[in-house]
C-alpha positions as CSV (number, residue, x, y, z in Angstrom):
1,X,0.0,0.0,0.0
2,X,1.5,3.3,-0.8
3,X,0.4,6.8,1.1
4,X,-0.8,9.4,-1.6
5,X,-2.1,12.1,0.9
6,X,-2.1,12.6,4.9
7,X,-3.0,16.3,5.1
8,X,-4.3,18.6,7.6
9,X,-8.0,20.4,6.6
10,X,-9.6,23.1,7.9
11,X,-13.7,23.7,7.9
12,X,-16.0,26.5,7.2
13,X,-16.9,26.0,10.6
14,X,-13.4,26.5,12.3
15,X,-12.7,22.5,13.0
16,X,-9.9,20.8,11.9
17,X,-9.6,17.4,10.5
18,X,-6.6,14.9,9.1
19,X,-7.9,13.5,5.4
20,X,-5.8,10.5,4.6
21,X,-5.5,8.5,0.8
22,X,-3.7,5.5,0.0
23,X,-4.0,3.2,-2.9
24,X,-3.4,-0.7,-2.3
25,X,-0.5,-2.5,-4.7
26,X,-2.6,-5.1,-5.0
27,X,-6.6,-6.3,-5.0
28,X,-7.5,-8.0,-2.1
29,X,-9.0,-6.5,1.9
30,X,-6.3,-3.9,3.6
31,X,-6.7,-2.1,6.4
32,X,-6.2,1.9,6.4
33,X,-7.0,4.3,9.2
34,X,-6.4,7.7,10.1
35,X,-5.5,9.0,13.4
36,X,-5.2,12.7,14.4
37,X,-3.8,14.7,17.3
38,X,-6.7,16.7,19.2
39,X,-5.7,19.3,21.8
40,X,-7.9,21.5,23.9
41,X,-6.3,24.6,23.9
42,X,-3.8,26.7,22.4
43,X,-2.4,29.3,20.2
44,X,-4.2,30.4,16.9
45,X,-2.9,28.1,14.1
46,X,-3.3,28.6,10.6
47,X,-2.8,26.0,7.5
48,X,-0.2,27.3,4.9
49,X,0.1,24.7,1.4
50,X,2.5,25.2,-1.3
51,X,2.6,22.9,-4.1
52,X,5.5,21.9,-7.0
53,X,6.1,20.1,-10.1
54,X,8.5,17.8,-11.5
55,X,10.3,18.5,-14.7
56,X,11.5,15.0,-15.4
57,X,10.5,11.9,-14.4
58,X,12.2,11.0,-10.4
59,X,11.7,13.1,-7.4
60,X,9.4,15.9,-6.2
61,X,10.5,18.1,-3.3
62,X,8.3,21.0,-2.2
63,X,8.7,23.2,1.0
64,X,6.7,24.8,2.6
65,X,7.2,28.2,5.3
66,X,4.8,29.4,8.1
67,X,4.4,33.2,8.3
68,X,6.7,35.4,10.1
69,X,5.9,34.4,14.0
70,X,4.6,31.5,14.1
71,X,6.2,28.2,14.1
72,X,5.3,24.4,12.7
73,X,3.3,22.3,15.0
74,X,2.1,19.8,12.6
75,X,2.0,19.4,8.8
76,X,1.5,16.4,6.4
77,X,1.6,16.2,2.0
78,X,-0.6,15.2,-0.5
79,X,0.2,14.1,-4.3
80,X,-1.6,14.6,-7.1
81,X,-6.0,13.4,-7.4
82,X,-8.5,11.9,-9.0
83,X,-6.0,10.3,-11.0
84,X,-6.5,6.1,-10.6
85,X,-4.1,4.4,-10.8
86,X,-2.2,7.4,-9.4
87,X,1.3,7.8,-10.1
88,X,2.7,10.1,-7.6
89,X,3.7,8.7,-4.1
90,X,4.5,10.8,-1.0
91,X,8.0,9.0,0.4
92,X,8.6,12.0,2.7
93,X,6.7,14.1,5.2
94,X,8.4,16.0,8.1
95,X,9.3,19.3,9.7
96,X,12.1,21.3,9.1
97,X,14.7,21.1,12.0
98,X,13.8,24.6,12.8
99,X,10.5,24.5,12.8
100,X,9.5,27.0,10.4
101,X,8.5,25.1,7.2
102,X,7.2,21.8,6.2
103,X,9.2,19.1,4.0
104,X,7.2,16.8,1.4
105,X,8.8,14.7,-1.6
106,X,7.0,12.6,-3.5
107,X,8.1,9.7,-6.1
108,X,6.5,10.5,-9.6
109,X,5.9,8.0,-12.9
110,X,5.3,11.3,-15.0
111,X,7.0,14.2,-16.2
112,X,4.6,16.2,-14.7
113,X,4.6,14.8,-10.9
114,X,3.1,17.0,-8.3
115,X,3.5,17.2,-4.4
116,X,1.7,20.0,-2.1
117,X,3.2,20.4,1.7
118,X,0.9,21.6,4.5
119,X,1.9,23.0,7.6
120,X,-0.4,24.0,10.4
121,X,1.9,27.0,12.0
122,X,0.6,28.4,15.7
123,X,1.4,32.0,16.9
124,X,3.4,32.3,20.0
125,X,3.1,29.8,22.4
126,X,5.1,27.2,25.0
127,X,8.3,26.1,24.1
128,X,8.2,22.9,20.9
129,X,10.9,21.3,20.3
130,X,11.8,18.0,17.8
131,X,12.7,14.7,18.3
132,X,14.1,12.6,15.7
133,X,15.0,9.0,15.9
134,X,17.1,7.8,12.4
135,X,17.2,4.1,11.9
136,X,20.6,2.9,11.2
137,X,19.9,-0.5,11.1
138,X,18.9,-1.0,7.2
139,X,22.2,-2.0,5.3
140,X,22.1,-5.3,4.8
141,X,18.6,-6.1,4.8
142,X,16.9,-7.5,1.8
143,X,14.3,-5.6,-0.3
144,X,10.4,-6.1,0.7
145,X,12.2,-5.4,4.5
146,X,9.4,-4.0,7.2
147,X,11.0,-1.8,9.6
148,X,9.5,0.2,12.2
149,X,10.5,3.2,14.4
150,X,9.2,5.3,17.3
151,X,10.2,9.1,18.0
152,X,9.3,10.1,21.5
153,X,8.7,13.1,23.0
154,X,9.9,13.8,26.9
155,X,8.5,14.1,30.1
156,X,6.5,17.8,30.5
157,X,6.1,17.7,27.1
158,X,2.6,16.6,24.5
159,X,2.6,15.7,21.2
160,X,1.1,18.1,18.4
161,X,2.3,16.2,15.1
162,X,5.1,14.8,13.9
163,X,6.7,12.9,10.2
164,X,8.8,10.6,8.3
165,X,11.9,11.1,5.9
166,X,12.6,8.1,4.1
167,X,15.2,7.1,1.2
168,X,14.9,3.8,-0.8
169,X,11.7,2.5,0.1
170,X,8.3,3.9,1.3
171,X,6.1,4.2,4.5
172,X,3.2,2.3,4.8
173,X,1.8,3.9,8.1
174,X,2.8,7.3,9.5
175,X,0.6,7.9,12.8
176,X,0.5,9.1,16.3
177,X,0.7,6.2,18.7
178,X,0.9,5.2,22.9
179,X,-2.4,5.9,24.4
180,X,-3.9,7.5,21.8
181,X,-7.6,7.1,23.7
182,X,-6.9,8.1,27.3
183,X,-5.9,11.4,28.6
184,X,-2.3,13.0,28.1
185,X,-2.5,11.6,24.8
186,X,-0.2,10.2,22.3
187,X,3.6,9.9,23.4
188,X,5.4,9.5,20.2
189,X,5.4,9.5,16.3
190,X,5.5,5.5,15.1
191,X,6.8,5.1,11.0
192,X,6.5,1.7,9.6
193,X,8.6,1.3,6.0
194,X,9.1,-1.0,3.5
195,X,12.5,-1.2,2.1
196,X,13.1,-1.2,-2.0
197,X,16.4,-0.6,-2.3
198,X,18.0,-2.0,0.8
199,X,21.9,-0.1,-0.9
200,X,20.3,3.1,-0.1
201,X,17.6,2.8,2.6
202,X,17.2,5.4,5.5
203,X,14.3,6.2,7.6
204,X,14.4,9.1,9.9
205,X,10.9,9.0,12.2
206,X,10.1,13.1,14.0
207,X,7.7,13.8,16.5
208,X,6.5,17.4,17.4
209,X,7.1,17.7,21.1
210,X,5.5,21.2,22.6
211,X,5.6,22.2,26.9
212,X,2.9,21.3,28.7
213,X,3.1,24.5,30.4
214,X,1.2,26.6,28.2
């Protein structure tokens, strides 16, 4: 199954919701959900998009940067729709180290490949930081691989998003995970990837990790 969207949405009515697309490589039952991060209370956030276009079949990068001051707090990618099969899939999907942009890249079949990056950016508030776990453990292993990682954020701290940066393969679930249903929330970013070309393979899995001090 490859990811062709997990994006961030905002609704006439002020709400915010995570829309999620993914196209199986094969027929047969999958399973697909989509998880989102729900806080309370906060700063104002806003949802900034930019989008780009390959000039030759490959790679698609695109970056996106939140306004002057505000910062990233969560963000996600889409590819190209309402093309079936599609032939655009997101590989990447992660915050910039210092938290003012959002990374996407996508792997395109055409010469005319897009990718859009979202960020959701949040005025002033308590102190975010990043955590960022990179897998080191992929030379070697074969191609079809499953490897999985967790990024955890601290003690005093809540997660608000976080991402994947992969090389050589894809990710088949990027989501929020730990105690996703009770209260406090979800304690860490979890990226499980499929390895295609095991000579180049690297996963780096970022969570979002903001003071619960607000």
């Amino acid at each position: 199954m490859y990811l062709t969207e997990l994006q961030p949405i905002y609704g006439a009515d002020g709400s915010t919701s995570l829309s999620a697309r993914a196209v199986a490589k094969q027929a047969g039952s999958v399973d697909f959900a989509t998880r989102a991060v729900c806080i309370t209370s906060g700063p104002a956030t806003q949802v900034v998009a930019n989008t780009a276009t390959s000039t030759a079949t490959g790679r698609v990068d695109v970056t996106v940067q939140c306004p002057q001051g505000t910062h990233v707090v969560g963000g996600g990618a889409g590819t190209r729709t309402g093309v079936f099969p599609p032939s655009d899939y997101l590989v990447s999907s992660y915050p910039a180290a210092d938290l003012h942009s959002w990374n996407a890249t996508a792997v395109t079949q055409t010469s005319s490949g897009t990718a859009t990056a979202y960020a959701v950016c949040a005025q002033t508030g308590p102190a975010t930081q990043i955590v960022s776990v990179t897998n080191n453990q992929l030379t070697g292993k074969a191609a079809g691989g499953f490897v999985e990682d967790w990024a955890t954020c601290p003690g005093g701290t809540h997660m608000t998003g976080g991402g994947a940066q992969t090389m050589g393969g894809y990710p088949v679930k990027v989501f929020p995970a730990g105690q996703p249903n009770q209260v406090g929330g979800p304690i860490g970013w979890r990226t499980q990837f499929i390895i295609k070309a095991p000579a180049i393979a690297a996963l780096t899995t970022t969570a979002i990790c903001e003071s619960d001090t607000w």
